[in-house]
N, C-alpha and C positions, 0 to 999 in steps of 0.2 A: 717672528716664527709663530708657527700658530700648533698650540696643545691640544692633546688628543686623548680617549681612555677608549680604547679597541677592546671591546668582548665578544667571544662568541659560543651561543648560546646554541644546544641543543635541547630541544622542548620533546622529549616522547610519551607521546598520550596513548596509553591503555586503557581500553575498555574491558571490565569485566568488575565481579563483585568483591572489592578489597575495597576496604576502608582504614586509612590511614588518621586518627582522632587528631593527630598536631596538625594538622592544615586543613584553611579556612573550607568550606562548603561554599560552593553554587549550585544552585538547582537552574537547571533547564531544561524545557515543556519542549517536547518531539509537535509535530503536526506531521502527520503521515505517515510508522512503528519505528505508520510506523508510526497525516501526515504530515525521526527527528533524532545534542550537535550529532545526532548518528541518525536512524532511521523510523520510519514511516508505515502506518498503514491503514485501516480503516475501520473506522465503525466509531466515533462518536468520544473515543477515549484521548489520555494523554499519555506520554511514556518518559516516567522522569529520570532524568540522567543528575547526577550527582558529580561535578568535576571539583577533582581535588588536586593542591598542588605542593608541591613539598621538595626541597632542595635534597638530593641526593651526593652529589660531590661534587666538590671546585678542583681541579686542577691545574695548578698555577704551570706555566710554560710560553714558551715562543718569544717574543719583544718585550720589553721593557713598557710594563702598563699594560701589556694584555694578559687577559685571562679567559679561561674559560669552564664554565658551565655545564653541567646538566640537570635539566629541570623535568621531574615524571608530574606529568597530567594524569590520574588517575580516572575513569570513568566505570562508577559503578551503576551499569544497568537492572530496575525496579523493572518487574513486570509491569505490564500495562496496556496501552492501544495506542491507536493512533487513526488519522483521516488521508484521505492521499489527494492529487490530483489536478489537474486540466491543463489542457492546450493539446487541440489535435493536430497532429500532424502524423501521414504516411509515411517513416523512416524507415531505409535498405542500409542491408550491411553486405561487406563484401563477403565473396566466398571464402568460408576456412575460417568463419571468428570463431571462437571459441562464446560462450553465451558470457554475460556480467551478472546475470544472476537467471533464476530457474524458478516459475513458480507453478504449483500444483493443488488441484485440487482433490480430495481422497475420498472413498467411498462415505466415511464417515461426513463428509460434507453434503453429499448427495441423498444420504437420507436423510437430513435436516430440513435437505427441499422437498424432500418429498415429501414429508410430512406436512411443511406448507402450503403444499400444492394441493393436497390431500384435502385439507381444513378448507382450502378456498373453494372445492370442487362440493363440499358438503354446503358449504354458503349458496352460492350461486343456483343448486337445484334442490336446496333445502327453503331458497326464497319463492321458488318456484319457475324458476328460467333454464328453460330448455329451449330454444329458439329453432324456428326453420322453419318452410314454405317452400314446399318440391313441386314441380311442374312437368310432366313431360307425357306425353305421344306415345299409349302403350299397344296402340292400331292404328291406322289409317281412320277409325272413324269414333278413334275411343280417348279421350282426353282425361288426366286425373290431375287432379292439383290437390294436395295434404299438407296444413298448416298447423301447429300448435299452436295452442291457446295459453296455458301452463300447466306445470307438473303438481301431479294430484298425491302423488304418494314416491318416495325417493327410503331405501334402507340403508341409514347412513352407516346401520355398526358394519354392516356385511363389508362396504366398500373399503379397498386398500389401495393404498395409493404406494408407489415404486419410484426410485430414479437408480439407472443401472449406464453405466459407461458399456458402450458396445465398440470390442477393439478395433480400431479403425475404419471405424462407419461415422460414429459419435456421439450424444446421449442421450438415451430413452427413458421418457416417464411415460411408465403404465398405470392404467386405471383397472382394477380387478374386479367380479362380483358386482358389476354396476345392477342393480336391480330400481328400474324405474316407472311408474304410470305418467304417459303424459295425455289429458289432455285435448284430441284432435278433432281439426272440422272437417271434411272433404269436400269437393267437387266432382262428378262425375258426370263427363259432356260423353253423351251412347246414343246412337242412334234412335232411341227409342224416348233421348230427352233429356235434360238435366237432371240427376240427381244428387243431393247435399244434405249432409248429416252431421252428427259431432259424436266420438266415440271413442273412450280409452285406449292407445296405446300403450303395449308393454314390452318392456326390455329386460330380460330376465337372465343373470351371470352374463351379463357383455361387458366385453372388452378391449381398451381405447388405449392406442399405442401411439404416442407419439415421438416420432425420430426428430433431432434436433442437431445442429453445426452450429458448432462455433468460427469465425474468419472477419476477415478486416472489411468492412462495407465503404462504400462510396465516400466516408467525408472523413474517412482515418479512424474510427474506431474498432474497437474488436465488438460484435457484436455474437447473439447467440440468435437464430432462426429456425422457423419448421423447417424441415425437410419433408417429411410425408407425414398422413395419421391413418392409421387404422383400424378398421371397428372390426371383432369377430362377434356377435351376436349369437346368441345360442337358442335363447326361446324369445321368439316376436310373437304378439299377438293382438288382435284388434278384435275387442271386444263390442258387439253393433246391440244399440239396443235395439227392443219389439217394437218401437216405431221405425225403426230400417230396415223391414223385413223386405223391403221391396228391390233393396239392392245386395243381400245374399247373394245373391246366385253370380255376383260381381265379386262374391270377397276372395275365391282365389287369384285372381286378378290383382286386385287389390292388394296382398296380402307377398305376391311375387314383386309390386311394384315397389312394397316397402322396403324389402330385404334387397331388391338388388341397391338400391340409392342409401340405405342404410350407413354410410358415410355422410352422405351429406345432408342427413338428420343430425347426427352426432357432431363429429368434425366441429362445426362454424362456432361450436359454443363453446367446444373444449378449447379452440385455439384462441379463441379472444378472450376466455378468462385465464388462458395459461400463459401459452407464449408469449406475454407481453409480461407476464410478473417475471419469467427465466430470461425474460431480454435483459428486464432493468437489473435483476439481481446478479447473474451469474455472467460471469466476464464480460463487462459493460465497461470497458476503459477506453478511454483515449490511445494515440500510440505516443504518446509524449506529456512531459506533466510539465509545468512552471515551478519553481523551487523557492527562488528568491532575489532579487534584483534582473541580469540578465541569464540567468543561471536555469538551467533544463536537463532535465534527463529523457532520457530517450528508453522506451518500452518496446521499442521494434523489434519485431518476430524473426528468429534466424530461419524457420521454420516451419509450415502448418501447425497447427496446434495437434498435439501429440495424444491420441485416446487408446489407453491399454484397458484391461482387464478388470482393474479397480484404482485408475487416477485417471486424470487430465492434467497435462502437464503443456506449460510453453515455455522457451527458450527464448529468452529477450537479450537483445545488444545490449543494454544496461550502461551505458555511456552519460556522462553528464556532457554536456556543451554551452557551450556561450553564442550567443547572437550579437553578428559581426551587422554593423553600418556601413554602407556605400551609396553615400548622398542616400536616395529613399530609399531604395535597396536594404532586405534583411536577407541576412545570409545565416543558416543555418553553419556553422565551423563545427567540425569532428573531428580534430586533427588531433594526435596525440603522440608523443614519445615513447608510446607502449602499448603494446595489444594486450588484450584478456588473457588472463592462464586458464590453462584448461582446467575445469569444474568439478568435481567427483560429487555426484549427485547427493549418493546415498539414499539408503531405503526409507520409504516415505515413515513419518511420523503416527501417533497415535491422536493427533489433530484433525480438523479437518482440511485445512492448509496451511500448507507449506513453503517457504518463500527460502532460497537458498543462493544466498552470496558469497562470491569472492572478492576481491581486495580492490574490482576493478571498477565500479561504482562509486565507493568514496572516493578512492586514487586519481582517478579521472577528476572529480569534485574540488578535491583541493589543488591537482594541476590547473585548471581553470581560475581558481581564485588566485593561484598566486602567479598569472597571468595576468590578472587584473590588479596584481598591487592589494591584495585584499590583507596579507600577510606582514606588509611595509606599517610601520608606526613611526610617528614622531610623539614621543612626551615632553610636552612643554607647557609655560603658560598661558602659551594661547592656544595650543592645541586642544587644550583639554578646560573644559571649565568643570574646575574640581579645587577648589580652596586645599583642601590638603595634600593634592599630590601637586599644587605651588607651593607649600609651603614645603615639602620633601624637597625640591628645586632649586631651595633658596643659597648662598654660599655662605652665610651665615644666620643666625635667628637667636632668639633671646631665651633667657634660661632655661629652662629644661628640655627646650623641646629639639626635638631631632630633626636634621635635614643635612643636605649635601657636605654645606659647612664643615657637622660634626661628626659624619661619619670619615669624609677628608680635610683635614685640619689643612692642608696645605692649600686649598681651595680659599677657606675663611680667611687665611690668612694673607695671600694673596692679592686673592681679590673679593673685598668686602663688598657686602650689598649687590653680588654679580647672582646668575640663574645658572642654573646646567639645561642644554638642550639633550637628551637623547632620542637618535633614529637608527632605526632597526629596517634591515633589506636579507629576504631571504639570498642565499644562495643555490639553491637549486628548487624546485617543487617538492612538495611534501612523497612521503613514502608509506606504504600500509601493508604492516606481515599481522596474518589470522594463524592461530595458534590455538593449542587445546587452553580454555580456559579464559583468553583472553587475546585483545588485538591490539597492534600497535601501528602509533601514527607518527614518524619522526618529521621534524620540521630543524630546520640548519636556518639560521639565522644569526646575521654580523649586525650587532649592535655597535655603534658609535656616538659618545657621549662628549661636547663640547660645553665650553665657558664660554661666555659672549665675551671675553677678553680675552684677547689673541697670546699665549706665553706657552712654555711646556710647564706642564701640574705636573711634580714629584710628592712623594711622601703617601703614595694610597695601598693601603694596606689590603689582603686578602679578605680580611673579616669584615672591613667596613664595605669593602665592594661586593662578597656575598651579601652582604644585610640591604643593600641599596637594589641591587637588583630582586632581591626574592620580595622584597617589597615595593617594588611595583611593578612588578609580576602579577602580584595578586591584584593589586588597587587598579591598574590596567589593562595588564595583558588578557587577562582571565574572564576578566568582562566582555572587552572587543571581540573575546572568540567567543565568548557565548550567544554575542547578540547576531554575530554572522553564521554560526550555523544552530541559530535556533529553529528554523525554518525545516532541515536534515535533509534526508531522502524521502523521496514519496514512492512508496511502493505501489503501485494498479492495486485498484479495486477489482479484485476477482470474484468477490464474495458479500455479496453487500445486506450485511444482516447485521445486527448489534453482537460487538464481539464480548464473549463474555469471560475468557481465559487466554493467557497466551505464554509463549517462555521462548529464552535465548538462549539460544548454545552455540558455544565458541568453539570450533572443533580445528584441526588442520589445515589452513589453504580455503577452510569455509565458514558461514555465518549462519547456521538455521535460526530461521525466524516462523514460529509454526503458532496458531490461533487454534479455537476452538470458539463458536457461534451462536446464539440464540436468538428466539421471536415470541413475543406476547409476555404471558405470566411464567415461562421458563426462563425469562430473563429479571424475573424478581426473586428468584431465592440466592442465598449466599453463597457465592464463586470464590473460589482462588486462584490469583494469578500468580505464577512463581517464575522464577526466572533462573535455570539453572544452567552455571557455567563452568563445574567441577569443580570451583572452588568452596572452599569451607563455610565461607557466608553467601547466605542468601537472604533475599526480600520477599516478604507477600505481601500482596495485596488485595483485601477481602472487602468485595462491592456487595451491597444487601438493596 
């Protein structure tokens, strides 16, 4: 006959900020808010999770030698950061999904670019680079070509720099008050002969608009692009010195030929020192990230990207998946047991972005792992090279020390000198309810603990098999899971700047995850990051 000790264990892990002092601490490092065992996101930080575990009740029932368990995984989320990211791939969803998470960017982020774009735009024509070389046919017998040289006087206090979401067009940064001298040589092919000179231009209160989309480009990324620019010019003037007196009598001409091309004076410099910094920085994601072994979540758009009044917002499928083999063949699998619940947004944050989860992100995440077996253990002593949880194993062991033996004396007695094998197999996929305050992740799993000597074990007591299990719970279980989801979720980089603040709130059916930003020496004075989940304890975290 062959013996057996059947347990089964329910493991539910909450997140939120409760600290329990009688059980043991592990710290584990987010990569992506996140890009982490929970979420992800960007800018250079870490975001540590704290998982605590502590026996809550045994409840003896069912067969003769079974028991059963429950064990709370405690996870108290510290404010903090995270990094995210890569793997492109263009992912669809079918019609009617509900999003897996929502994220946005608010006016307060938008002036953070502006101001950057502002500072770079003072650089650039404060080095003295205004660039352009106009050409064109203002008669049949009259030729102009006007080049700049470089900018002679630029008024940086005057100038302001803007970025404004325009609802449903997309977003504009304005340049204000430009007042500038550049600089210029001409050409003038007249029938009466070539004439060439060099002579300050000036740009006095103009005005440089540029409209900008965001959308998914050619190789799967979300990217951000011009759409149009445009220059209003208020006071042009070309000022010729007393050696060009000879081409006066040309400067209204002249003077028409500037103001109509007056884009494409301006234009070529604004967009090459700008649109390339709001490509890289501002929603520059992949539509899929890599997570950790075969494991992927999926950033695909249910939707164009969404531009109201004072956000930008996108709706992403938020699905994690696995990558299926068929001989060379990779197969993207998105198959699931469950669709997304519908989202309840909620009103944007006092952040600059916003990241807003529901349950279907992680829940998809850990359907996949324990699709993979990722949730199955065997404790043994070959499974584990760990001298002391063989020595927990052993059926008996010499004076004082604890192990299988002594916590089941029917074991030692038995059979001396024998091991205990236990393997553990989920019965269903993990589960994940968000709640004000905090979230929870149940996990069902049948443990089955054997002797390498085949008989039925009597005489095991409740107390000795709680003490057996909660310890190595901790010495096992608690490791394994921290090291599989240390990696967590990766949230898009939609914001790519050094995060300098952020907080977590646990709310109903949702997960806000909201930052706040910085660049240069605003990112060297003393921040606090807090992490608030309505409950009584919280963490800060003060970066200098």
């Amino acid at each position: 006959m062959s013996g057996y000790v059947l347990l089964k264990i329910t493991l539910t892990m909450t997140i939120g900020a409760v600290v329990i002092l009688e059980c043991r601490i592990i710290e584990i490092r987010f990569h992506g808010f996140v890009g982490y065992p929970v979420w992800l996101w960007r800018s250079g930080g870490q975001l540590p999770i704290l998982m605590i575990c502590t026996l809550l009740d045994f409840v003896p029932g069912g067969l003769e030698n079974q028991r059963t368990m429950r064990i709370r995984l405690l996870l108290a989320v510290l404010a903090g950061f995270v990094e995210s990211q890569n793997l492109a791939n263009g992912l669809f969803a079918e019609t009617g999904s509900n999003a897996g998470f929502v994220s946005r960017i608010n006016q307060k982020g938008f002036d953070l670019m502006a101001n950057y774009l502002g500072e770079r735009v003072k650089r650039f024509l404060g080095a003295g680079e205004l660039i352009f070389n106009i050409s064109a046919a203002v008669s049949p017998e009259m030729r102009i070509t006007l080049t700049s040289i470089r900018v002679t006087d630029f008024d940086a206090v005057s100038f302001a720099s803007k970025m404004i979401v325009i609802s449903g067009k997309g977003i504009a940064w304005r340049g204000s008050n430009l007042n500038v001298t550049v600089l210029t040589s001409f050409h003038l092919n007249t029938p009466s002969g070539e004439l060439t000179g060099s002579s300050p231009l000036s740009f006095d209160r103009t005005n440089v608009e540029l409209l900008l989309w965001t959308g998914v480009n050619a190789d799967g990324h979300l990217k951000t692009d011009l759409v149009t620019c445009k220059v209003a010019a208020n006071n042009v003037e070309l000022t010729l010195a007393a050696a060009d007196k000879s081409i006066a009598n040309y400067l209204p001409v002249i003077m028409h030929f500037i103001k109509e091309r007056i884009e494409q004076a301006i234009c070529p410099s604004f967009h090459a020192e700008l649109v390339p910094v709001v490509s890289n920085r501002l929603m520059n994601t992949p539509m899929s990230a890599a997570l950790f072994e075969h494991f992927f979540v999926n950033y695909g758009l249910l939707s164009p990207v969404e531009y109201t009044d004072t956000r930008v917002a996108m709706r992403h499928r938020g699905n994690a998946f696995g990558i299926l083999r068929q001989g060379r063949t990779r197969l993207n699998d998105f198959r699931l047991p469950f669709r997304a619940p519908p989202l309840n947004e909620g009103p944007s944050s006092d952040k600059m972005v916003d990241f807003i989860l529901s349950n279907y992100t992680m829940t998809s995440l850990l359907f996949w792992m324990d699709q993979y077996r990722k949730f199955d253990y065997e404790i043994s002593r070959t499974a584990q090279n760990n001298t002391a949880i063989a020595g927990y194993l052993k059926t008996d062991c010499p004076g004082d020390d604890i192990c299988a033996g002594t916590l089941f004396p029917a074991l030692g007695q038995r059979f001396p000198g024998g091991e205990v094998i236990i393997k553990s197999h989920t019965i269903s996929y993990p589960r994940m309810t968000i709640n004000d305050g905090n979230a929870t992740i149940y996990i069902d799993s049948r443990v089955d603990a054997f002797v390498q000597v085949a008989s039925l074990v009597d005489g095991i007591d409740e107390g000795s098999l709680e003490f057996l299990v909660n310890a190595l719970t901790e010495l096992i279980l608690n490791e394994d899971m921290a090291k599989k989801l240390k990696g967590g979720i990766h949230l898009p980089i939609i914001f790519d700047f050094e995060q300098s603040s952020s907080e977590v709130v646990f709310e109903k059916d949702r997960i806000r995850i909201s930052a706040d930003y910085c660049y240069g020496d605003s990112c060297r004075t003393a921040t606090v990051a807090e992490s608030k989940d309505n409950a009584i304890d919280y963490y800060d975290v003060v970066q200098g």
